[in-house]
NUROPA-944588 format. One record per residue: y, x negated, z negated of N, C-alpha, C, O, CB in turn; chain; residue in three letters. Coordinates in steps of 0.05 Angstrom, whole numbers. Each point is the difference from the previous one (the first is absolute). Last residue first. Glycine has a CB too. Layout:
SEMAR,n_Y,n_X,n_Z,ca_Y,ca_X,ca_Z,c_Y,c_X,c_Z,o_Y,o_X,o_Z,cb_Y,cb_X,cb_Z,kette,rest
SEMAR,Y,X,Z,Y,X,Z,Y,X,Z,Y,X,Z,Y,X,Z,A,ALA .
...
This chain:
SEMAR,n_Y,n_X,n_Z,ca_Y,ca_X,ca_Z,c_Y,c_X,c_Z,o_Y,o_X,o_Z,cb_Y,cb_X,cb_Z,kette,rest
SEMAR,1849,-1819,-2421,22,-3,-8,9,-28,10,22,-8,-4,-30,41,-34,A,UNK .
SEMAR,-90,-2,29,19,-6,22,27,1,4,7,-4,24,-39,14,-13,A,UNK .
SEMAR,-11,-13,-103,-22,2,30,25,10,14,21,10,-9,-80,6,-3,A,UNK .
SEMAR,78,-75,-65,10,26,6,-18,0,25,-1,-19,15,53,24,-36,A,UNK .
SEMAR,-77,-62,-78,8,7,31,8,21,8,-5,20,-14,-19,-44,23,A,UNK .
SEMAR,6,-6,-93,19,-10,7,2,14,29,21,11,9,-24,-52,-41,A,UNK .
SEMAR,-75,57,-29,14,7,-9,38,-2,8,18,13,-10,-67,-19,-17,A,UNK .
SEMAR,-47,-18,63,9,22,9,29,14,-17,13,19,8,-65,-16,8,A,UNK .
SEMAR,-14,-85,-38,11,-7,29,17,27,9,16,-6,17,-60,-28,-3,A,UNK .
SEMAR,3,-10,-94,30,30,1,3,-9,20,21,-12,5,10,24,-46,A,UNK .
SEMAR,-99,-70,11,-6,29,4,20,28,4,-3,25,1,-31,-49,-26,A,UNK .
SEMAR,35,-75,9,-3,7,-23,-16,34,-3,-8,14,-18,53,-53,10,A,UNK .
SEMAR,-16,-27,83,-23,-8,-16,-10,8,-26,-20,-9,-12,32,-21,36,A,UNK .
SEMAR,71,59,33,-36,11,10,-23,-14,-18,-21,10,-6,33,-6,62,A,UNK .
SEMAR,80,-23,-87,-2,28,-2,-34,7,13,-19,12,-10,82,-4,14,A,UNK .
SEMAR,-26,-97,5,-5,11,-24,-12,24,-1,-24,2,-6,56,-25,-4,A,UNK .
SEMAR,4,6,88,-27,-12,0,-8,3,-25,-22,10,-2,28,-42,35,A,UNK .
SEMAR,84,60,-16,-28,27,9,-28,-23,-3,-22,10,-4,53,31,53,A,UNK .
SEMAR,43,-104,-85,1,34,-9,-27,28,11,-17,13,-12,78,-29,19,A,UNK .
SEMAR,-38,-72,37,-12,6,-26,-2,14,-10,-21,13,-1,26,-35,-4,A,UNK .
SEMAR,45,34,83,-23,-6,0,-26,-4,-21,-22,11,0,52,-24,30,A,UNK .
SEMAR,74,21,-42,-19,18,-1,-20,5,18,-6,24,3,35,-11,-23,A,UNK .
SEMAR,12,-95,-1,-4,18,-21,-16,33,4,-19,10,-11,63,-41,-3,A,UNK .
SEMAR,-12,-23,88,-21,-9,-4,-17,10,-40,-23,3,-8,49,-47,55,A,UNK .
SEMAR,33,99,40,3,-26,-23,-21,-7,-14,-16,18,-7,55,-6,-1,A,UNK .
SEMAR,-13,1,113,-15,17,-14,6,-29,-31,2,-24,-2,-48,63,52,A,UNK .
SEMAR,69,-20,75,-5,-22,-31,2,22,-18,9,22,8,16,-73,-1,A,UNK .
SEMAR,-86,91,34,12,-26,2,25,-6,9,-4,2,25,-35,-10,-21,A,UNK .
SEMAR,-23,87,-54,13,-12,28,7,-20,-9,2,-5,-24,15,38,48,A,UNK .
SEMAR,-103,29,-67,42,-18,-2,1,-14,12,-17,-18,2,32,15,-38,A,UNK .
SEMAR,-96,76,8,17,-5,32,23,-21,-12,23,10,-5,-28,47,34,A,UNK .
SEMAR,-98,-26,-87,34,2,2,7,-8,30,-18,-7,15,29,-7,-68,A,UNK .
SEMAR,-108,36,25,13,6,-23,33,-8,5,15,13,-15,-64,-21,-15,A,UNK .
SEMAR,-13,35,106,13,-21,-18,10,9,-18,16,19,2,-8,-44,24,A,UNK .
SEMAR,-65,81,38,-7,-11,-24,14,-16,-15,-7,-4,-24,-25,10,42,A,UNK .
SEMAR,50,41,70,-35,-12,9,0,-11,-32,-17,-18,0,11,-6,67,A,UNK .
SEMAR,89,69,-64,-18,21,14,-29,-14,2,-20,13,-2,61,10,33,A,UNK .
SEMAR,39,-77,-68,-5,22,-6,-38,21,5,-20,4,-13,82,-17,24,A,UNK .
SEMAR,-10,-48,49,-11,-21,-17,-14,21,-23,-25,0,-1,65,-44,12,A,UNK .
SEMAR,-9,89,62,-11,-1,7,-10,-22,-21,-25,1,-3,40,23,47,A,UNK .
SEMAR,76,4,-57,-28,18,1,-24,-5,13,-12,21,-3,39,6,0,A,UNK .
SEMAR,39,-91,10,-2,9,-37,-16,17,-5,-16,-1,-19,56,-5,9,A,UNK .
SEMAR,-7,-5,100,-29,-26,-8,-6,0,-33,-19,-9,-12,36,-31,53,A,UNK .
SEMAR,43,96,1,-23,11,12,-27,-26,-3,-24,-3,3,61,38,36,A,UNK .
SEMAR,65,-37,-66,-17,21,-9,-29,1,4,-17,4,-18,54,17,24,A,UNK .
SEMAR,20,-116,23,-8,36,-10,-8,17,-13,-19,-7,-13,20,1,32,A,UNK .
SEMAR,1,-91,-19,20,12,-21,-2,25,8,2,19,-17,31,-53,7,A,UNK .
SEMAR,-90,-67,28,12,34,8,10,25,-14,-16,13,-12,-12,-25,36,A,UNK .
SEMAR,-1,-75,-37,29,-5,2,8,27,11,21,12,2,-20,-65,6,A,UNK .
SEMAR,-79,25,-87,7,-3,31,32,7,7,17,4,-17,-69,11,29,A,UNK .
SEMAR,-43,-16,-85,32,-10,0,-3,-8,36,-16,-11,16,28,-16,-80,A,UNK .
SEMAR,-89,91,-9,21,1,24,28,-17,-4,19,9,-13,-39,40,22,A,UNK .
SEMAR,-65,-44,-82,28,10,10,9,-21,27,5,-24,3,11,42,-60,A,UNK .
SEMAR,-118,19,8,15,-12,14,29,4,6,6,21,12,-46,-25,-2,A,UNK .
SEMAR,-54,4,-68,20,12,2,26,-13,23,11,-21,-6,-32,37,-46,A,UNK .
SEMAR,-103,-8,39,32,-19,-6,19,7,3,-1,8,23,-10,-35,-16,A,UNK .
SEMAR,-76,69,6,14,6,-8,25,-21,-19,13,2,-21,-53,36,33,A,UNK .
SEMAR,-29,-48,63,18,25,10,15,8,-24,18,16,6,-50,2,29,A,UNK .
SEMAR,-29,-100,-27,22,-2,9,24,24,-1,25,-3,1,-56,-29,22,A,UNK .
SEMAR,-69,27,-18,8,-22,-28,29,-4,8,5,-24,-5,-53,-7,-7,A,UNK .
SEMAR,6,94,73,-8,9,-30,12,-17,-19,9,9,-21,-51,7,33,A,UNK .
SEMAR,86,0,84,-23,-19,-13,1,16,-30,18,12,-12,-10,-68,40,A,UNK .
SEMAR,58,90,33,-22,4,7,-21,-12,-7,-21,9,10,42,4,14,A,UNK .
SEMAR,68,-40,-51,-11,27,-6,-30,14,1,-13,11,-17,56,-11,31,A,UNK .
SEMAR,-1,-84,27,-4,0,-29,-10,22,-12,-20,0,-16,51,-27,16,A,UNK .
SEMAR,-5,29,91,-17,-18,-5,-26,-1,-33,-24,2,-6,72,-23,41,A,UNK .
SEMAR,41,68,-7,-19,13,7,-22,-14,-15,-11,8,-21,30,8,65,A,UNK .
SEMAR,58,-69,-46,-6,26,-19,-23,13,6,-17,-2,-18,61,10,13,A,UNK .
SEMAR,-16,-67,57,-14,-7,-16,-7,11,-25,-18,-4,-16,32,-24,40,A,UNK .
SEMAR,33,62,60,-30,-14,8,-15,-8,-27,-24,4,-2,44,-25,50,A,UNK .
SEMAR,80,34,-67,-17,31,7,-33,-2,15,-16,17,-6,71,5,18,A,UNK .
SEMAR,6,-103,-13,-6,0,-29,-12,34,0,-22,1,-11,66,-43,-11,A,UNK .
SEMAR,-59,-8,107,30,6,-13,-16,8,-28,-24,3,-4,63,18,50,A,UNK .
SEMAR,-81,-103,10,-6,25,-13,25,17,-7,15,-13,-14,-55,-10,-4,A,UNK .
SEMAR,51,-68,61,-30,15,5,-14,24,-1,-16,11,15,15,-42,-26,A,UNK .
SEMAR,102,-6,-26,-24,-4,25,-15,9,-5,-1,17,-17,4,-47,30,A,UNK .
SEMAR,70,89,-62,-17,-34,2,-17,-1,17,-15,19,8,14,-30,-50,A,UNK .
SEMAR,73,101,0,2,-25,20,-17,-28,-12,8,-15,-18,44,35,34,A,UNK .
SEMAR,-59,36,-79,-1,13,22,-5,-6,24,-21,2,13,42,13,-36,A,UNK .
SEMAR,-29,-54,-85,16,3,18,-13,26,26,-20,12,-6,38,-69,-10,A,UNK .
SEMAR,-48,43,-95,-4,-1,33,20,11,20,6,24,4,-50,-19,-18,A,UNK .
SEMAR,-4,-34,-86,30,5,5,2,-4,33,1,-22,11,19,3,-64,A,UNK .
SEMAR,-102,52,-28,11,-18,30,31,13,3,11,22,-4,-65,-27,36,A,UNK .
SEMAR,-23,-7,-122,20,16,7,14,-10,24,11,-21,-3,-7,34,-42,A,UNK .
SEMAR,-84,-43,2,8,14,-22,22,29,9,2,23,-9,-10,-76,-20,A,UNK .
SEMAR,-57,-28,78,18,0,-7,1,37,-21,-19,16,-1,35,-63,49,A,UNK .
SEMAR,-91,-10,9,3,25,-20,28,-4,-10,-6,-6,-23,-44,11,7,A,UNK .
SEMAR,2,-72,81,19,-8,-32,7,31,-21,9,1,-23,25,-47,56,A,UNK .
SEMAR,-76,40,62,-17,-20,-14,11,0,-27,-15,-3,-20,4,-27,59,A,UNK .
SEMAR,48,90,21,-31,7,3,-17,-27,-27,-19,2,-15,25,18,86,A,UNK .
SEMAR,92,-19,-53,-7,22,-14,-38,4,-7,-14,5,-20,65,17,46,A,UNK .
SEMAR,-18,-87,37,18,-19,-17,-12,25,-26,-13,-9,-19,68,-20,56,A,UNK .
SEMAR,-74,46,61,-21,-20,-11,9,-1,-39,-18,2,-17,15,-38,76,A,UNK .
SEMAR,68,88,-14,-30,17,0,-19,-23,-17,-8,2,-23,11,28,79,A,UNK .
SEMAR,83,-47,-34,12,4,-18,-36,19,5,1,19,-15,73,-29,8,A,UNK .
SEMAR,-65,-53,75,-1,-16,-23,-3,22,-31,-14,-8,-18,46,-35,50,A,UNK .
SEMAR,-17,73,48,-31,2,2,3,-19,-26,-16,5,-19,-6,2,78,A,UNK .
SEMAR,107,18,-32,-18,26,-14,-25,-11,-3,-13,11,-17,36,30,38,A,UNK .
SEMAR,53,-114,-40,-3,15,25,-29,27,-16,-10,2,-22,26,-57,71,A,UNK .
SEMAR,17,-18,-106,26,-7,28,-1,20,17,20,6,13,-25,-54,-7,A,UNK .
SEMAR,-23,45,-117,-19,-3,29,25,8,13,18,16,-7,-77,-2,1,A,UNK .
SEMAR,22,-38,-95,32,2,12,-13,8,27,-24,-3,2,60,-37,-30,A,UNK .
SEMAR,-48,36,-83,-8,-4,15,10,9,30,16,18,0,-44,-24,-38,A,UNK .
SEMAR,37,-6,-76,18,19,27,-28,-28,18,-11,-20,-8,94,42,-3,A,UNK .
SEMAR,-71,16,-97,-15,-18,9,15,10,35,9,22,5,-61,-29,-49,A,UNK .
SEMAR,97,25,-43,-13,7,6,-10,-21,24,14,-19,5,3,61,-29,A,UNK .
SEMAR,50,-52,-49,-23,-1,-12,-24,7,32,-20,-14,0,46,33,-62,A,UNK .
SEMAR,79,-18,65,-14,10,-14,-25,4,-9,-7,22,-7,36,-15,20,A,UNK .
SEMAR,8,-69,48,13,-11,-26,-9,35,-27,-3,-2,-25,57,-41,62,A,UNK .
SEMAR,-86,47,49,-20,-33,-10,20,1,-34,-8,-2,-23,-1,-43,90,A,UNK .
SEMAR,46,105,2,-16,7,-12,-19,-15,-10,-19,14,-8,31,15,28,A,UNK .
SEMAR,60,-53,28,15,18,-33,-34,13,-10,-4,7,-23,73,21,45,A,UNK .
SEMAR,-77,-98,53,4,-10,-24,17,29,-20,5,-2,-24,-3,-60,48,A,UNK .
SEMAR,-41,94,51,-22,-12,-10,14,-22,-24,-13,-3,-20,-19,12,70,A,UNK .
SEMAR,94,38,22,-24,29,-36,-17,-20,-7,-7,8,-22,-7,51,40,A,UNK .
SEMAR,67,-111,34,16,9,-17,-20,19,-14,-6,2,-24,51,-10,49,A,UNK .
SEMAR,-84,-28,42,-6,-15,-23,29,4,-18,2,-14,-19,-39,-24,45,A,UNK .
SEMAR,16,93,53,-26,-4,-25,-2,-16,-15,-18,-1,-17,-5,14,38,A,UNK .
SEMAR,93,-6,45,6,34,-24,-22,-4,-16,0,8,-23,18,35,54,A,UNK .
SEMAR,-1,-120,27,16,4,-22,2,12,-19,9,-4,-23,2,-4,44,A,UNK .
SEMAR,-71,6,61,-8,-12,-20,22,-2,-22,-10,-3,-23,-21,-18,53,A,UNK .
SEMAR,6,90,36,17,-4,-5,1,-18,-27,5,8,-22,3,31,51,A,UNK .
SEMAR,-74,21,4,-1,-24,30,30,-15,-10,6,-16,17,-33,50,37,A,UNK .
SEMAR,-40,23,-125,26,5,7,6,-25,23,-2,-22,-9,16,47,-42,A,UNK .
SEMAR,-76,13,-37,-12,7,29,29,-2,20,10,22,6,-56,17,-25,A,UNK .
SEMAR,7,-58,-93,29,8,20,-13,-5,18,-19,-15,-3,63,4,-15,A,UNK .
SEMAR,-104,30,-57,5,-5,23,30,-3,10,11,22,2,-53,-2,0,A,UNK .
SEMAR,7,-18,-103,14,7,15,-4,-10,25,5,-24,0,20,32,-34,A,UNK .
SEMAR,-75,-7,-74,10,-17,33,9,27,12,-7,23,-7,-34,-68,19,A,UNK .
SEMAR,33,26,-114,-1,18,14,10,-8,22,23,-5,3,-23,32,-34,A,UNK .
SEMAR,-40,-56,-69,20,-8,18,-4,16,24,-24,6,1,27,-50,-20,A,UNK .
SEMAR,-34,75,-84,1,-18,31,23,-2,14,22,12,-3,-64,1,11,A,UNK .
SEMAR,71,59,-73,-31,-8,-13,-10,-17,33,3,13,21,-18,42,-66,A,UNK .
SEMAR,122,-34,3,-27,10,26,-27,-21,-3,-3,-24,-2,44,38,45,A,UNK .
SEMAR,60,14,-111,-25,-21,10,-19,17,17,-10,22,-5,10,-55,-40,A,UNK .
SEMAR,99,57,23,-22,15,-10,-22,-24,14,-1,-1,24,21,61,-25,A,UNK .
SEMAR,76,-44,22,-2,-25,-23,-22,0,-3,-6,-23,-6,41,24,-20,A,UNK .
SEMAR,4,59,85,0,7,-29,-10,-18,-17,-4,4,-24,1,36,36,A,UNK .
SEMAR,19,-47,82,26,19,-5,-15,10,-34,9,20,-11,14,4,76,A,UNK .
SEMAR,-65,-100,-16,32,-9,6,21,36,-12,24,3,-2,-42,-49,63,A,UNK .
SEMAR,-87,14,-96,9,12,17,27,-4,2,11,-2,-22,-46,28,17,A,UNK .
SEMAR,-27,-110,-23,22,28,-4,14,20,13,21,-6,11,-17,-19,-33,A,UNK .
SEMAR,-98,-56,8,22,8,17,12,25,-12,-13,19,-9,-9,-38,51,A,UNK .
């Protein structure tokens, strides 16, 4: 697989949780991201996007907000608070566009906040970027 902003080969294949009650938005990130080499795995709701992390170790979660069972901030905790789980990186996709939910995605640990609708390039782009470890080099904290 090739990183999408420097051509540069990534050593394995690298799973992705999308975590999203919005089956269109997970299988639009799940085929641009299948066609980039990486492995995607998918869950409808929060208890699914816990069981789905807890068993499969994903690499990096793409986690909605708004979802049954669990809001996506329930599952964050969740994840966090487990030893085999707490340090997966997680970006925040939701529709909440305030301020006050950008700081708070921010404030409990996500490596990013992007609203919805949201481009899907630069989705790749910060997922690149965290898997590479410049999770801090793009973002603006609470800006």
């Amino acid at each position: 697989m090739n990183d999408i902003l420097t051509g540069e080969k990534i050593i394995g294949k690298k799973k992705i949780l999308i975590a999203d009650d919005e089956e269109h938005i997970r299988n639009i990130i799940r085929f641009s991201l299948e066609s980039d080499g990486y492995e995607v795995v998918m869950a409808a709701d929060g208890e699914e996007a816990i069981e789905i992390a807890k068993g499969e170790k994903p690499d990096l979660i793409v986690l909605d907000i708004m979802m049954p069972k669990k809001d996506g901030y329930e599952v964050f905790h969740e994840l966090k608070a487990r030893e085999d789980t707490k340090e997966i990186p997680v970006i925040i996709l939701t529709v909440k566009s305030e301020y006050v939910y950008k700081k708070i995605s921010f404030s409990v640990g996500a490596e990013e906040h992007i609203v919805k609708p949201f481009s899907l390039q630069d989705l790749k782009e910060r997922i690149d970027e965290i898997l590479r470890g410049e999770e801090g080099k793009e973002r603006e904290d609470g800006e």
